[in-house]
N, C-alpha and C positions, 0 to 999 in steps of 0.2 A: 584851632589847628587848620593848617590848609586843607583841599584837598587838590592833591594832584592827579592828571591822567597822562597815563604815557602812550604816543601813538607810536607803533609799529609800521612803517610803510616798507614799501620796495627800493625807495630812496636813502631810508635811513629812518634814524629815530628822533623822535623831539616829545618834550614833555611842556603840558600847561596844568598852571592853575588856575582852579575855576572859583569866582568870587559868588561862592554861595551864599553867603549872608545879604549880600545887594541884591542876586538875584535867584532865588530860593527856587521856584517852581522853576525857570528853562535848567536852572543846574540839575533839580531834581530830576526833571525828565531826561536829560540827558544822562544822568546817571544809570538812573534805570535802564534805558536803551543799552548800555556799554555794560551794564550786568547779564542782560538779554544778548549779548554779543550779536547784534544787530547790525552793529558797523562793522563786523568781521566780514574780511572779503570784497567787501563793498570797492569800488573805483571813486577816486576823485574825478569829479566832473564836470567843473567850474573852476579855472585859475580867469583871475583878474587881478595882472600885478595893482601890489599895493595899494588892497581892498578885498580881494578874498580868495583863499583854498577851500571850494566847497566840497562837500560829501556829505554822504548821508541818503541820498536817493535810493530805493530800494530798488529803480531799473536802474541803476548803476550795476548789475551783479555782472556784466559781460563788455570788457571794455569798448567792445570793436562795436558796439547796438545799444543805442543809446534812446530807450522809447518815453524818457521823463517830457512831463510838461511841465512848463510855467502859467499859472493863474495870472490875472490883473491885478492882484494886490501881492504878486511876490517881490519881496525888493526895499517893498514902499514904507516897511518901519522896521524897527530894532531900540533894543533899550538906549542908554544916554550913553556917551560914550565909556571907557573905562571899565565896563557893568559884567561881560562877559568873561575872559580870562586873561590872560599875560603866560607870557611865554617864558618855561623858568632854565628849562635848558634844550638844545638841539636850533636853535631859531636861524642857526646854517643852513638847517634839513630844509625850516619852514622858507627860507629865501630862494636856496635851490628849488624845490618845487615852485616857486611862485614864476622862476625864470625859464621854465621848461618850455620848446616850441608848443604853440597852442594853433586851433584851426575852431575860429567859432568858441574862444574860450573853454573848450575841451583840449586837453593834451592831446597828443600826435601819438607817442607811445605811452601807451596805461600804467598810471601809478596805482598802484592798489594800496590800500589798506590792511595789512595782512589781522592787526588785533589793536583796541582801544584794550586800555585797564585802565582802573582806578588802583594807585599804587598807595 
């Protein structure tokens, strides 16, 4: 059975599937985290068209102060391709976000994440 998670944004909604059987433990943890609603409220803080919508930073909470760092090995690996989710419906939402004005790959006006669930 799959598992899907639906995101809630300010933009709109979109829904992925996470391929937990390839990748068990980051699916796990990331479940957990969205059980802990962790990503609630949270701000996207990393658009890089066609390569990523990040979130997840815990100084993400205030769009306008943005106090995250980056280490020297952030970046530099990820599973094999295919490994993490697919996108089963909204992937409008995920496009329009990805096309938002950005300054320093932060958006200009703050997209929040209002709620993840595991549906």
């Amino acid at each position: 059975m799959a598992t899907i998670v639906e995101f809630e944004t300010t933009e709109g909604n979109f829904k992925a599937e996470l391929f937990t059987e390839k990748m068990p433990i980051t699916c796990g943890n990331f479940l957990d985290l969205i059980e802990r609603k962790f990503y609630d409220g949270l701000y996207i803080h990393r658009i890089t068209p066609q390569f990523c919508v990040q979130f997840g930073c815990p100084y993400a909470l205030n769009p306008h102060v943005y106090y995250g760092t980056l280490d020297d090995d952030a970046g530099k690996g990820s599973g094999p391709p295919d490994t993490s989710y697919k996108s089963c419906n909204g992937y409008d939402i995920v496009k329009k976000i990805e096309a938002v004005e950005t300054l320093s790959e932060q958006p200009v006006e703050p997209i929040q994440l209002v709620s993840v669930r595991k549906i």
